[in-house]
MDTraj code that builds the backbone (N, CA, C; nanometers):
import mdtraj as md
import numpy as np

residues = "UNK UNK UNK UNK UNK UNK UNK UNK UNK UNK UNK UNK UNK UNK UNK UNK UNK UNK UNK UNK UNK UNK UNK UNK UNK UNK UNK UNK UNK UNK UNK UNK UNK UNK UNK UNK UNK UNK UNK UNK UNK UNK UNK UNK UNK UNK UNK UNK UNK UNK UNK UNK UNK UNK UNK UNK UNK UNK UNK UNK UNK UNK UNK UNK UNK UNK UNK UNK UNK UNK UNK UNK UNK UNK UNK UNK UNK UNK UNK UNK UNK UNK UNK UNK UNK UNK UNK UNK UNK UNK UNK UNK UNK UNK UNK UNK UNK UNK UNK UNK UNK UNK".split()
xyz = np.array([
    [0.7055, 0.2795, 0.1556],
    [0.8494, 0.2603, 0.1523],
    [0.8832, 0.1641, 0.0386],
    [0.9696, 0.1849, -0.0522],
    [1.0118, 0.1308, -0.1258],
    [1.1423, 0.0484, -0.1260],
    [1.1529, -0.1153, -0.1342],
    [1.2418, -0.1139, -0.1358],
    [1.2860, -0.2222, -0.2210],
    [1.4394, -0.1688, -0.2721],
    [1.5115, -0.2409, -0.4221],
    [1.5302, -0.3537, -0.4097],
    [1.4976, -0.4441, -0.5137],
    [1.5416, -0.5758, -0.5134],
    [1.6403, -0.5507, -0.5839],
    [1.7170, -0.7169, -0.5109],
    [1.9100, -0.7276, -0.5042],
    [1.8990, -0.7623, -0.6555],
    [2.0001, -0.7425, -0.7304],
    [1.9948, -0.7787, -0.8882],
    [2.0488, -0.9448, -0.8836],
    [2.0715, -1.0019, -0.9562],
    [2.0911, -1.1647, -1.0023],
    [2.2190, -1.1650, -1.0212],
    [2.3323, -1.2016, -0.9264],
    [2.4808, -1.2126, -0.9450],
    [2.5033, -1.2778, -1.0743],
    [2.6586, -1.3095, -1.1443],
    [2.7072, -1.3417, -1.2499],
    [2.6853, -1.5016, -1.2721],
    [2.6750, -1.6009, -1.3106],
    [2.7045, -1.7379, -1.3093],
    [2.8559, -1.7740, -1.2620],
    [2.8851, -1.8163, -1.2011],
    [3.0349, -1.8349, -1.1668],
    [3.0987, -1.9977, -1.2548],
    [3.2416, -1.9268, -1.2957],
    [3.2448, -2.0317, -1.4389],
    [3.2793, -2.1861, -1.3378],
    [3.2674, -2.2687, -1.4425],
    [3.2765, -2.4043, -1.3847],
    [3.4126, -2.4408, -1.3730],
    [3.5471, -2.3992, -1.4918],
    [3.6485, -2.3789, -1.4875],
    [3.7199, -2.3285, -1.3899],
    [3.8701, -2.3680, -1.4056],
    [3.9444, -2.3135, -1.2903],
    [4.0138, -2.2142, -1.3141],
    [3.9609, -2.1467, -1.4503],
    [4.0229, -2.0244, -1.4913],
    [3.8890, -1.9276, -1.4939],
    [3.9591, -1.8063, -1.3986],
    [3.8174, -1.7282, -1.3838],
    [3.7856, -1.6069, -1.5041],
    [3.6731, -1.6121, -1.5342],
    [3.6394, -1.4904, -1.6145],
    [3.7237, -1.3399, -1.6255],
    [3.7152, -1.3108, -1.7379],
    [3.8527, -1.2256, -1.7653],
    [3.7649, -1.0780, -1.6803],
    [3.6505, -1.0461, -1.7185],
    [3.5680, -0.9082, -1.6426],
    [3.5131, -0.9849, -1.5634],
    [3.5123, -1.0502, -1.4395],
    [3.3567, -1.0900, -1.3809],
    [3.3089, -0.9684, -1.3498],
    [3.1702, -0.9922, -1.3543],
    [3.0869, -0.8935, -1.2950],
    [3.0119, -0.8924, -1.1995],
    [3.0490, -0.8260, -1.0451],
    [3.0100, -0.7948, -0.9540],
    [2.8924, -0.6865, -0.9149],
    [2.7797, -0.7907, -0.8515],
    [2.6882, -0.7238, -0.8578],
    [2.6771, -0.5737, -0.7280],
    [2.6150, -0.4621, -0.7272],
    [2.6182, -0.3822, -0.6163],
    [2.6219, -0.3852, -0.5391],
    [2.7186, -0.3419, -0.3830],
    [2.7172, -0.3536, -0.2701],
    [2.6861, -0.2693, -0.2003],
    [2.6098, -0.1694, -0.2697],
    [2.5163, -0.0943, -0.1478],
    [2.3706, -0.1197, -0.1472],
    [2.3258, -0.1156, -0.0668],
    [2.2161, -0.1924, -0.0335],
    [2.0683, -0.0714, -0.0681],
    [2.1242, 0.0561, -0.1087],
    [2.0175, 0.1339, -0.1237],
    [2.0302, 0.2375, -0.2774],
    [2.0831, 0.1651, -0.3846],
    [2.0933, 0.1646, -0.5042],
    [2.0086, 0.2399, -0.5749],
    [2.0014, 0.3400, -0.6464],
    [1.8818, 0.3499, -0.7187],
    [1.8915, 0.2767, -0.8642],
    [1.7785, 0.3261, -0.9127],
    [1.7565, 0.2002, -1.0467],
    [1.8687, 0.2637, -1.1490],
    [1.8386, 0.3584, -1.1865],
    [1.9985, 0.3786, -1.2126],
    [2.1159, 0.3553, -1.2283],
    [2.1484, 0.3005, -1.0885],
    [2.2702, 0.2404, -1.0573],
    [2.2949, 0.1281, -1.1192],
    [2.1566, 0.0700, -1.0569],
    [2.1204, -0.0968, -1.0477],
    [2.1780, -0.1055, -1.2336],
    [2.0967, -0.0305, -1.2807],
    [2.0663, -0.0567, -1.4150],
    [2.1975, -0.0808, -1.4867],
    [2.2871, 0.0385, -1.4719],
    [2.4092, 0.0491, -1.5206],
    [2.5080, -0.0638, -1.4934],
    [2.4702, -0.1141, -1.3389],
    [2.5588, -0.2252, -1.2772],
    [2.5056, -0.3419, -1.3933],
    [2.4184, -0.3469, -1.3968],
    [2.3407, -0.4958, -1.4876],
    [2.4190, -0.4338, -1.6313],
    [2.4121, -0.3189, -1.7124],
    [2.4795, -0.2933, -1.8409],
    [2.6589, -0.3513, -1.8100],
    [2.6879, -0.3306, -1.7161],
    [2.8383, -0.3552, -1.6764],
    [2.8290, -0.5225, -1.7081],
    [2.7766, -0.5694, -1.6422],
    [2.7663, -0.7051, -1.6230],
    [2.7457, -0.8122, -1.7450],
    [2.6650, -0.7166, -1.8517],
    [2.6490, -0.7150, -1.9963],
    [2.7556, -0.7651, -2.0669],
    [2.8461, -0.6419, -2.0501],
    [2.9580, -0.6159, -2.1237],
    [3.0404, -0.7121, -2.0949],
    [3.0798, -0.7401, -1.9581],
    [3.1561, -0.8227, -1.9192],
    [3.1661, -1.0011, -1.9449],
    [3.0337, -1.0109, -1.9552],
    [3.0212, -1.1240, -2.0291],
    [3.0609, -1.1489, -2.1977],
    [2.9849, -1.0283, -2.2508],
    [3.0772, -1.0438, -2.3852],
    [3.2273, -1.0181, -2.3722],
    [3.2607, -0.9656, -2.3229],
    [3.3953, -0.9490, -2.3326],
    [3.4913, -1.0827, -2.2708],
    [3.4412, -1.1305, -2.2034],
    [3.4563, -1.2889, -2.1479],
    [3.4542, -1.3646, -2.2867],
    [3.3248, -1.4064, -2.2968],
    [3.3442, -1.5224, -2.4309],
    [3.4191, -1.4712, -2.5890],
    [3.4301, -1.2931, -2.6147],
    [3.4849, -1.2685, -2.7380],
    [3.6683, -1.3191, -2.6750],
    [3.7324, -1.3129, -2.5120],
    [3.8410, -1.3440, -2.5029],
    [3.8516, -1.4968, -2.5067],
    [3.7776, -1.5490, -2.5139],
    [3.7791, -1.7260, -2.5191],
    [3.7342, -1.7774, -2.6196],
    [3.6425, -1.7216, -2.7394],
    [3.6889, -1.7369, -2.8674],
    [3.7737, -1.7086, -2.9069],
    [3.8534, -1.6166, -2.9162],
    [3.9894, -1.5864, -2.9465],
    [4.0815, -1.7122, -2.9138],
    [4.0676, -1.6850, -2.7665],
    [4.1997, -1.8072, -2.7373],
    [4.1809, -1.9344, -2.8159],
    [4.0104, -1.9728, -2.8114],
    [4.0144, -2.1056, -2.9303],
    [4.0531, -2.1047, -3.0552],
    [4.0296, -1.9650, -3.1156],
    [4.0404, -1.9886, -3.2314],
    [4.2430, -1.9676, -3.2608],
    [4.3278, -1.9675, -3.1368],
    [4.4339, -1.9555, -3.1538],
    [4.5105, -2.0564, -3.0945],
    [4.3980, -2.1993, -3.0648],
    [4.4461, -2.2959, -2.9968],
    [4.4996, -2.3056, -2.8668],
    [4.5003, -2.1716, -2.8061],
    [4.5441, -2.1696, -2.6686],
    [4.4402, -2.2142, -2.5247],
    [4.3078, -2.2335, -2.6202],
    [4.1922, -2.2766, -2.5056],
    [4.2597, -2.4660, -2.4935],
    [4.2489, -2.4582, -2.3440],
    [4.2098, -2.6160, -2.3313],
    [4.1173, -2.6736, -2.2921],
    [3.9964, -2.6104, -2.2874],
    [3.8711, -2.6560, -2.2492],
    [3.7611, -2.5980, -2.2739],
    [3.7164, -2.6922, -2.4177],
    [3.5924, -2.6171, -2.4822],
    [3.4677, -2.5540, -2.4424],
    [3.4396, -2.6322, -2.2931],
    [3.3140, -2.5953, -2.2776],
    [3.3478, -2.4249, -2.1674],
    [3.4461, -2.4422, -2.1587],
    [3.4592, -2.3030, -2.1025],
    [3.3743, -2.1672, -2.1933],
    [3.4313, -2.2014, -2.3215],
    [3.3732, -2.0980, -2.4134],
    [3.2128, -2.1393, -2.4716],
    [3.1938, -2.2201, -2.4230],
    [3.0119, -2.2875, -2.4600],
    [2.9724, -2.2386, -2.3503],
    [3.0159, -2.2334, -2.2207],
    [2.9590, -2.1778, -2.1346],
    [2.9351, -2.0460, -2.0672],
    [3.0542, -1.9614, -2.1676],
    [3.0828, -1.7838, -2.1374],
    [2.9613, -1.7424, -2.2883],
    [2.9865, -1.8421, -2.3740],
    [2.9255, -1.8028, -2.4756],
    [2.7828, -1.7938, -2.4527],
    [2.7243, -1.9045, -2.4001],
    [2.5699, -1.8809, -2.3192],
    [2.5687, -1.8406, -2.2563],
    [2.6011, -1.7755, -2.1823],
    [2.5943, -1.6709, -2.0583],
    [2.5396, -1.5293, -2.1499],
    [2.6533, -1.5288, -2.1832],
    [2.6425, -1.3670, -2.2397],
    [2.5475, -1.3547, -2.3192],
    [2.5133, -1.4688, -2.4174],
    [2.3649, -1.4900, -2.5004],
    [2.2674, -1.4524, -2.4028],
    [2.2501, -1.5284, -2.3453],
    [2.1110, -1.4581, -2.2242],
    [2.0999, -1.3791, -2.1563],
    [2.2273, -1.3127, -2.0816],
    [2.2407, -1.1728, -2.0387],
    [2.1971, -1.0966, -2.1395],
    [2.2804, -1.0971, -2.2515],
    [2.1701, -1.0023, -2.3579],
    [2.0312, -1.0059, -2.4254],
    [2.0287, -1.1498, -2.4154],
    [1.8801, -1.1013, -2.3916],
    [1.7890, -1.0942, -2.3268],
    [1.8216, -1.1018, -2.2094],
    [1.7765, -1.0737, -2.1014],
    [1.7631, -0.8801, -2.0477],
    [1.8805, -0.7754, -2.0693],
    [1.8762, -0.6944, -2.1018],
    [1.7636, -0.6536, -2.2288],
    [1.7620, -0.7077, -2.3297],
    [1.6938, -0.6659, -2.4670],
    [1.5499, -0.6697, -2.4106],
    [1.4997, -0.7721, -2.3114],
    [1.3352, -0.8094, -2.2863],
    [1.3567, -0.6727, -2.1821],
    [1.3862, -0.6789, -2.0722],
    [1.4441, -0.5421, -1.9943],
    [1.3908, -0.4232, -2.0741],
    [1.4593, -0.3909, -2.2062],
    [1.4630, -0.2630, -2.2304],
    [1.3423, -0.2438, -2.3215],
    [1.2933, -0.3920, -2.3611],
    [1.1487, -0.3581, -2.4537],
    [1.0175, -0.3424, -2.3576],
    [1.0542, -0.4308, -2.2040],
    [0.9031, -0.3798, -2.1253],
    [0.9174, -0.2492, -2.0525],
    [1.0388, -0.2032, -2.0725],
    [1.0791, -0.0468, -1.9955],
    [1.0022, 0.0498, -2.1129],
    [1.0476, 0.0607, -2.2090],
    [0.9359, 0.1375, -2.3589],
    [0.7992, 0.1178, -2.3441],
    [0.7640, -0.0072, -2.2980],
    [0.6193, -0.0638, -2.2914],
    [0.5479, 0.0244, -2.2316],
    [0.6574, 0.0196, -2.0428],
    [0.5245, 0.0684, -1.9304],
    [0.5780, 0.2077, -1.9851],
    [0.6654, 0.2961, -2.0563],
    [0.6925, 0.3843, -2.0485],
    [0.5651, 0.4563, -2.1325],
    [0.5371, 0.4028, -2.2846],
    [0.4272, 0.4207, -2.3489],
    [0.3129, 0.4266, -2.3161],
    [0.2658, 0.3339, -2.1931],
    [0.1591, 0.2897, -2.1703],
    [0.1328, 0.3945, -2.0754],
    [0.2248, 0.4551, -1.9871],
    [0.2423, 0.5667, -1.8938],
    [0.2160, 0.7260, -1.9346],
    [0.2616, 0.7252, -2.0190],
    [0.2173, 0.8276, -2.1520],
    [0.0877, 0.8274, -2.2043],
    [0.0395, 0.6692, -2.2496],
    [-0.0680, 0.6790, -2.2985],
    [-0.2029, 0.7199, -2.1649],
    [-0.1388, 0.7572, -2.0919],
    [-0.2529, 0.7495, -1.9367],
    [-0.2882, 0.8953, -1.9294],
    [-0.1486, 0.9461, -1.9597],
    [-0.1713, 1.1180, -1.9703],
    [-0.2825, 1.1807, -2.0731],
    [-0.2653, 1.1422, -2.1545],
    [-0.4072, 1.2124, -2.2676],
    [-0.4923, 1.2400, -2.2963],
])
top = md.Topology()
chain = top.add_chain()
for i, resn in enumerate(residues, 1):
    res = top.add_residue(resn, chain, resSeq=i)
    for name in ("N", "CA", "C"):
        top.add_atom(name, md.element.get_by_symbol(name[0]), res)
traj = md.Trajectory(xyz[None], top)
C-alpha cells in the first residue's frame, strides 16, 4: 500500500497584509503525484507572482514595509529552487530507470 506524503504548506507572511496568490496546499488526502506535483507548480507561481507584486509596489513607493518584499522575495527564491532540485532528481531516477532496461 502506498501512501502520499502531505506536500510542505506556503510560509505564511509575517505582515498583516496577506499574499496576493497564497498557495494552498491539497485537500484531498489521496492525491496522485500528478496532482501533488501541479499543486507544488501552483504554489511556484504564486510566490513569484507575490514578490514580482511587491516589487512593484516598492518600486512605486506604495510598499510600507520592506521586509515584506525580502521575505516574498526569499520565499519564491527557494520554492524555485527547490522545484529546479525536484525536477533534476526526477530526470536522474528517470535515466537511471532507463538505464536498468538495457
Amino acid at each position: 500500500m502506498v501512501v502520499p506524503i502531505a506536500p510542505i504548506g506556503a510560509i505564511a507572511p509575517l505582515g498583516a497584509a496577506a499574499p496576493a496568490a497564497a498557495a494552498q496546499p491539497p485537500t484531498t488526502s489521496g492525491a496522485d503525484f500528478a496532482t501533488a506535483l501541479g499543486h507544488g507548480l501552483d504554489a511556484v507561481t504564486g510566490a513569484q507572482a507575490n514578490a514580482d507584486n511587491l516589487a512593484v509596489q516598492a518600486a512605486t513607493g506604495q510598499l510600507t514595509d520592506p521586509a515584506q518584499l525580502t521575505i516574498a522575495t526569499t520565499q519564491a527564491t527557494l520554492m524555485t529552487q527547490l522545484a529546479s532540485t525536484l525536477q533534476s532528481k526526477a530526470v536522474t531516477a528517470f535515466n537511471t530507470i532507463m538505464g536498468m532496461q538495457a
